[in-house]
C-alpha positions as CSV (number, residue, x, y, z in Angstrom):
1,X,90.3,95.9,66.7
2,X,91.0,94.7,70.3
3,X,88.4,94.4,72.5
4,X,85.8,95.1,69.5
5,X,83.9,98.3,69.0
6,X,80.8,99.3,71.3
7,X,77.8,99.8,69.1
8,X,76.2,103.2,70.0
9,X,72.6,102.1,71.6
10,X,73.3,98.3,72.4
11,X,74.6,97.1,75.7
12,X,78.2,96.3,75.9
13,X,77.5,92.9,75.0
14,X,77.1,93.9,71.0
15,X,80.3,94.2,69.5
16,X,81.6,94.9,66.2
17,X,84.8,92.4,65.7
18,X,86.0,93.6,62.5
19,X,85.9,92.7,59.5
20,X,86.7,89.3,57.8
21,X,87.8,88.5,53.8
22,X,85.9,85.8,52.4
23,X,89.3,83.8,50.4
24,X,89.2,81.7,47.2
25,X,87.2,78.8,48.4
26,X,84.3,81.3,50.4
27,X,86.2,81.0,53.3
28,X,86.2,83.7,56.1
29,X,88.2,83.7,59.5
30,X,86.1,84.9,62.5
31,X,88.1,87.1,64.4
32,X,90.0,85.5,67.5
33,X,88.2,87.9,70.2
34,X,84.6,86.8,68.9
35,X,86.1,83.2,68.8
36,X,87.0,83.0,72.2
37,X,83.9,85.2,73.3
38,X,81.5,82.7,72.2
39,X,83.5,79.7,72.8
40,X,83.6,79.0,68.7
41,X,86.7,75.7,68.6
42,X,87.9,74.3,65.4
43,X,85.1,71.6,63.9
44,X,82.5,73.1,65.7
45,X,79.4,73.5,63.3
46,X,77.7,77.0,62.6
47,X,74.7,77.8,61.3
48,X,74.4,80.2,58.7
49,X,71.2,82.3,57.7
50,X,70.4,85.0,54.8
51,X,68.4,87.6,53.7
52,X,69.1,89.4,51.0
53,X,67.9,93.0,52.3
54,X,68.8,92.2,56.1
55,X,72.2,90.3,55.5
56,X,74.0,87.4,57.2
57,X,73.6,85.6,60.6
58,X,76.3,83.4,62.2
59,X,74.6,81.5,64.6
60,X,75.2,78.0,67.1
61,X,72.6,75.7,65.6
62,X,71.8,75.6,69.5
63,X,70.4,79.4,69.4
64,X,67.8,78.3,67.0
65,X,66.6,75.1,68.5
66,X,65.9,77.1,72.4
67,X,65.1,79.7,70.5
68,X,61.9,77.3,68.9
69,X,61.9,75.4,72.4
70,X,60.8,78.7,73.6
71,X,58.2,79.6,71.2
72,X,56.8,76.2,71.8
73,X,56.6,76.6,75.3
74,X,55.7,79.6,75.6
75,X,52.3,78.2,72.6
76,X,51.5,75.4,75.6
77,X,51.3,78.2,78.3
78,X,48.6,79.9,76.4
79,X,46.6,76.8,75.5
């Protein structure tokens, strides 16, 4: 799927990569385009989270921790 598949409604930014089979071990293989779009290198550690009615999220661990840096801050603003 080169150059990954605009999702009707979001901004060209949200993209739809493909798809990826999960191998004998639970192993998947993000797609090369996503890879290199979010600068994903081999050994670099990811953060998986999961609901069971919302799904899965592949996430830096990074995305999380400014995503709480904000919250906090933004807490302290109001004080």
């Amino acid at each position: 799927m080169p150059g990954g598949k605009h999702i009707l409604g979001k901004n060209k930014q949200h993209r739809v990569f493909g798809t990826a089979k999960v191998g004998d071990r639970g192993q998947i293989v993000i797609p090369k385009e996503a890879r290199e779009m979010f600068g994903i290198r081999p050994g670099d550690t990811l953060l998986i989270l999961g609901d069971p009615d919302a799904g899965l999220i592949v996430s830096r661990p990074e995305v999380l921790n400014n995503l709480a840096n904000e919250i906090i801050n933004n807490v302290k603003k109001e004080d």
